[in-house]
N, CA, C and O of each residue as an XYZ file, in Angstrom:
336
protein
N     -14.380    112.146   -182.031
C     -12.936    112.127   -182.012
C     -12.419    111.779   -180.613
O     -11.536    110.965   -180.342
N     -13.179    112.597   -179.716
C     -12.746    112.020   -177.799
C     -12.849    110.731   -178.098
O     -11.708    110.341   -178.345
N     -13.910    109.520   -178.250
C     -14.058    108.278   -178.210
C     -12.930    107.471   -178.605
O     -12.351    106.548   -178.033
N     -12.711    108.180   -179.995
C     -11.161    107.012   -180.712
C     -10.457    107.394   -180.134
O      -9.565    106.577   -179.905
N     -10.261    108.763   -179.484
C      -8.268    109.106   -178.781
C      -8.850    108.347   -177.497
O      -8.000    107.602   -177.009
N      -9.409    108.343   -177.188
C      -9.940    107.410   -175.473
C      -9.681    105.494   -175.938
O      -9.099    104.543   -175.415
N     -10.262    105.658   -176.828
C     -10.399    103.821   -177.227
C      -8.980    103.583   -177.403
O      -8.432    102.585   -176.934
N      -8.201    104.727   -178.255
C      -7.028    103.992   -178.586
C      -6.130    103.617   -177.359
O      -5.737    102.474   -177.125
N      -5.859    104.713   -176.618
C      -5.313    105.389   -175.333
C      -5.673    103.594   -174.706
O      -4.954    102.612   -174.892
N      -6.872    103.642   -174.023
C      -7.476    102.714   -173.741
C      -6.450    101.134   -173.979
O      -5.843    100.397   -173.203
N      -6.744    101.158   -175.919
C      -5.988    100.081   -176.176
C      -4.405     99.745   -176.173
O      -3.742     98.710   -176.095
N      -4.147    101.015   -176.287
C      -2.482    100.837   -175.900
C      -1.998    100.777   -174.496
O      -0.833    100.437   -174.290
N      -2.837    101.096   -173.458
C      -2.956    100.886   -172.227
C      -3.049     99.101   -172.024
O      -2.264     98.564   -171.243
N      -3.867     98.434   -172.643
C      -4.333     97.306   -172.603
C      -2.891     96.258   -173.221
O      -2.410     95.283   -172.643
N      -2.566     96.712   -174.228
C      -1.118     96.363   -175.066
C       0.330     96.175   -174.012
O       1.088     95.207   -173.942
N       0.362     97.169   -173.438
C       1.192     97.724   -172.531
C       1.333     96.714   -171.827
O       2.268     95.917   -171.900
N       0.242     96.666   -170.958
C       0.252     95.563   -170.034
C       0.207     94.592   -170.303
O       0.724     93.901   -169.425
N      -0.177     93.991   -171.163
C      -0.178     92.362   -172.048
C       1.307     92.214   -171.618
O       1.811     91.524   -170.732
N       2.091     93.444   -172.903
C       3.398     92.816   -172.957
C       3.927     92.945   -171.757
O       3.965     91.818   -171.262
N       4.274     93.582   -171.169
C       4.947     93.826   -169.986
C       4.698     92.465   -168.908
O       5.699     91.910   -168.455
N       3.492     92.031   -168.579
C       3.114     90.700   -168.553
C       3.703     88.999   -168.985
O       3.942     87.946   -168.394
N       3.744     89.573   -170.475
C       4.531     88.051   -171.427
C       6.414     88.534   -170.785
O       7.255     87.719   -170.406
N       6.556     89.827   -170.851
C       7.964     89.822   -170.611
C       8.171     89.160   -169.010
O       8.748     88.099   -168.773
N       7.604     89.991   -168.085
C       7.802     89.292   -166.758
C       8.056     88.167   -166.499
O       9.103     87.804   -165.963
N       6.810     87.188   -166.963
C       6.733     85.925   -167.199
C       8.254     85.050   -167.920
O       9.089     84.276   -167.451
N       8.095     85.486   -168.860
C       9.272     85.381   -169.510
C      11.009     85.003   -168.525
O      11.724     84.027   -168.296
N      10.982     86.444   -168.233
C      11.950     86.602   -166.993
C      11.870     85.754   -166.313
O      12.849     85.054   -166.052
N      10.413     85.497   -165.698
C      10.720     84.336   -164.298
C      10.670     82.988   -164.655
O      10.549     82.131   -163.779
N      10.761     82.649   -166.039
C      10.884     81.621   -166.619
C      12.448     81.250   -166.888
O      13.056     80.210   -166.635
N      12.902     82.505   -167.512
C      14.573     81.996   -167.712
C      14.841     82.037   -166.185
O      14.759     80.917   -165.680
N      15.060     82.770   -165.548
C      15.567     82.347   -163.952
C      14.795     80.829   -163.241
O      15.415     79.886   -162.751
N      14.089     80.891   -163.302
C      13.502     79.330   -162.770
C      14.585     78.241   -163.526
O      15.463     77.585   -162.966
N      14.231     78.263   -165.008
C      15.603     77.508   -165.774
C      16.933     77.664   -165.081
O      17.588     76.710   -164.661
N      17.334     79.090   -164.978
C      18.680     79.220   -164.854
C      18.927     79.084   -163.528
O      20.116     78.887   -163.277
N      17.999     79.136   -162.347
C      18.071     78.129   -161.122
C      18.269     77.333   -161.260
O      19.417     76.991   -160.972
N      17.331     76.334   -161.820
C      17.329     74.987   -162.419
C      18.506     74.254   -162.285
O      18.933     73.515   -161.398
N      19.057     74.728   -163.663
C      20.433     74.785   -163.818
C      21.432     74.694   -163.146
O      22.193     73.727   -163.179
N      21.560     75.629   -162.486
C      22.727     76.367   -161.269
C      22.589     74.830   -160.161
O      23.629     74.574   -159.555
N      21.414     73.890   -159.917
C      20.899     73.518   -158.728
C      21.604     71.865   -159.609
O      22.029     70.845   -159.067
N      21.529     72.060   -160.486
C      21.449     70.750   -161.354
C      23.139     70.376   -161.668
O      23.569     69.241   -161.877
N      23.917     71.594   -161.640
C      25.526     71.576   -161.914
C      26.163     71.282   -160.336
O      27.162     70.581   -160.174
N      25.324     72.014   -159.063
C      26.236     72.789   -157.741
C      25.671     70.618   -157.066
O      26.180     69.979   -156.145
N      24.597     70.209   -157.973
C      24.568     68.552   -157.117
C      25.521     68.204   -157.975
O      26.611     68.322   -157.416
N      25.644     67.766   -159.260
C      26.603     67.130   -159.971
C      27.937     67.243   -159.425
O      28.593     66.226   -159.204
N      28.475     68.613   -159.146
C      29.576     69.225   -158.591
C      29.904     68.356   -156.735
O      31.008     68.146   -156.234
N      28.544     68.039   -156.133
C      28.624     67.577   -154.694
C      28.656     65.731   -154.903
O      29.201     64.824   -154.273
N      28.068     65.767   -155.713
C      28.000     64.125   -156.282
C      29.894     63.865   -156.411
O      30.593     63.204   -155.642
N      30.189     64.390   -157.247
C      31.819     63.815   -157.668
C      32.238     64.254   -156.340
O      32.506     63.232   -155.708
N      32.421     65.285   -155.621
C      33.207     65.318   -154.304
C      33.117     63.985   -153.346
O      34.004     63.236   -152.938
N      31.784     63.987   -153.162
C      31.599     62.865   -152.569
C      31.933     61.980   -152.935
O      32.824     61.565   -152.194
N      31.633     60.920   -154.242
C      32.859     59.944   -154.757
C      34.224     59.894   -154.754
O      34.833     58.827   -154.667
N      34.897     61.247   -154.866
C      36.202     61.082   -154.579
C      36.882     61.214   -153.327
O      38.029     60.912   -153.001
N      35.799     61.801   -152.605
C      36.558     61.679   -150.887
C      35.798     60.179   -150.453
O      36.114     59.930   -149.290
N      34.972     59.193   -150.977
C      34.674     58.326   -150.688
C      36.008     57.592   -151.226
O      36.592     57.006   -150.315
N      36.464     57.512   -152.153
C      37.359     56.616   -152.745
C      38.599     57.143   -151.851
O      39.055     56.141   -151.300
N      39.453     58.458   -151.413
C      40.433     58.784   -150.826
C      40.076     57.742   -149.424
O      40.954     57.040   -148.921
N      38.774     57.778   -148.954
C      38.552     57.397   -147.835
C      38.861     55.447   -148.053
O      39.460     54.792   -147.200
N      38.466     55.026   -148.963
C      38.998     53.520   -149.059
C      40.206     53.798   -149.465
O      40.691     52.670   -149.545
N      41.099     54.598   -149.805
C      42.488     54.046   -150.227
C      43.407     54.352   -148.845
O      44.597     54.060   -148.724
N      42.707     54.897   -148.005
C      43.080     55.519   -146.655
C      43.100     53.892   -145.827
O      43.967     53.366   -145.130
N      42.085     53.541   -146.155
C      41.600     52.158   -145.130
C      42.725     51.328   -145.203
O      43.568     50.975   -144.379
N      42.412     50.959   -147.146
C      43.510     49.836   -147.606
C      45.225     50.280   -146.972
O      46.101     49.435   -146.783
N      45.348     51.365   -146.793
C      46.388     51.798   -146.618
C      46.906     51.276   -145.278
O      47.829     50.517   -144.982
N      46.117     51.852   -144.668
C      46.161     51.169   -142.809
C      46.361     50.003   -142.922
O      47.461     49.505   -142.685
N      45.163     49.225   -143.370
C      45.373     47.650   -143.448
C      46.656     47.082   -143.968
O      46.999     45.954   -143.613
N      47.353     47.762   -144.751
C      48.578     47.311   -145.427
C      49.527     47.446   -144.427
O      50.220     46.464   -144.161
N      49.724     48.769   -143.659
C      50.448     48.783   -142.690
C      50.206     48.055   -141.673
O      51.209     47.524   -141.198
N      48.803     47.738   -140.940
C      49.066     46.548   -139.831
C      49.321     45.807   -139.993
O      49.854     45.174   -139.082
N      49.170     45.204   -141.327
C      49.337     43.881   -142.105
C      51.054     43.364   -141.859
O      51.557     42.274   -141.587
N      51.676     44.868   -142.130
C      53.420     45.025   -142.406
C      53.645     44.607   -141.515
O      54.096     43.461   -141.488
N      53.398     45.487   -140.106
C      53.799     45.744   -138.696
C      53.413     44.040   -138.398
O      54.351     43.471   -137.840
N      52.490     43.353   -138.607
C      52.312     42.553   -137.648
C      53.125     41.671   -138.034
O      53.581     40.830   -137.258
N      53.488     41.743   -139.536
C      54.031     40.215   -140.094
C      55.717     40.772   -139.690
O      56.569     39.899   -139.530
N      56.108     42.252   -139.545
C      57.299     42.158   -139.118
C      57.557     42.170   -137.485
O      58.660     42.343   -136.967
N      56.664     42.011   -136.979
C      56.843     41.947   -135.643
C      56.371     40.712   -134.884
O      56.477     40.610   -133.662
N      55.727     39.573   -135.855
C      55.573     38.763   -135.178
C      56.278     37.519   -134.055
O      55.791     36.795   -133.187
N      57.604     37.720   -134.580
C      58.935     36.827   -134.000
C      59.429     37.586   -133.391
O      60.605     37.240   -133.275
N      59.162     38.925   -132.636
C      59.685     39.420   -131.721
C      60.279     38.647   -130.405
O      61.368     38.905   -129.892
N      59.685     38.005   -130.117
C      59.929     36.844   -128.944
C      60.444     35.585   -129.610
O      60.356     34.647   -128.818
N      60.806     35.327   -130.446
C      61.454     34.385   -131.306
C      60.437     33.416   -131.543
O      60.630     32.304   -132.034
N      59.388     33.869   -131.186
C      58.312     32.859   -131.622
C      57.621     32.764   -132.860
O      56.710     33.590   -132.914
N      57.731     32.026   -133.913
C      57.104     32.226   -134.994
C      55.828     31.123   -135.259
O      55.927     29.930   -135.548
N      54.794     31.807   -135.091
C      53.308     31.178   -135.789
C      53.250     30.897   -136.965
O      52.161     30.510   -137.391
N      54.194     30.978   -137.724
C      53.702     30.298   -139.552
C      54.414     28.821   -139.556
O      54.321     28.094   -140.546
């Protein structure tokens, strides 16, 4: 009777740790994913910033250019001299 309460003891000892094992695992599996994840949204999220402060940044340019463009063509006959 010691032998089977020892074997069982034994085997539920052995059980125990299996699962506790598959669960851990488990765990550091959904977090690796849900890193994953988190790492895969926070670039997507840096990707569009960057396109849209890239694009603010050309409409910034064109903008300037439009204005020297203004300034020069209204200031060019300042001296009554006209180049066209």
């Amino acid at each position: 009777m010691k032998k089977v309460f020892v074997s069982f003891a034994a085997l539920a000892l052995v059980v125990s740790i299996y699962s506790c094992r598959e669960t851990t695992e488990e765990k550091a599996e959904d977090a690796i994913e849900a890193a994953a994840q988190d790492t895969e949204d926070n670039l997507e999220a840096a990707g569009d910033a960057i396109e849209e402060a890239a694009e603010e940044t050309g409409d910034a340019i064109e903008n300037a250019a439009n204005e020297v463009k203004e300034e020069i063509e209204g200031t060019d006959d300042v001296n009554g001299d006209d180049d066209n």
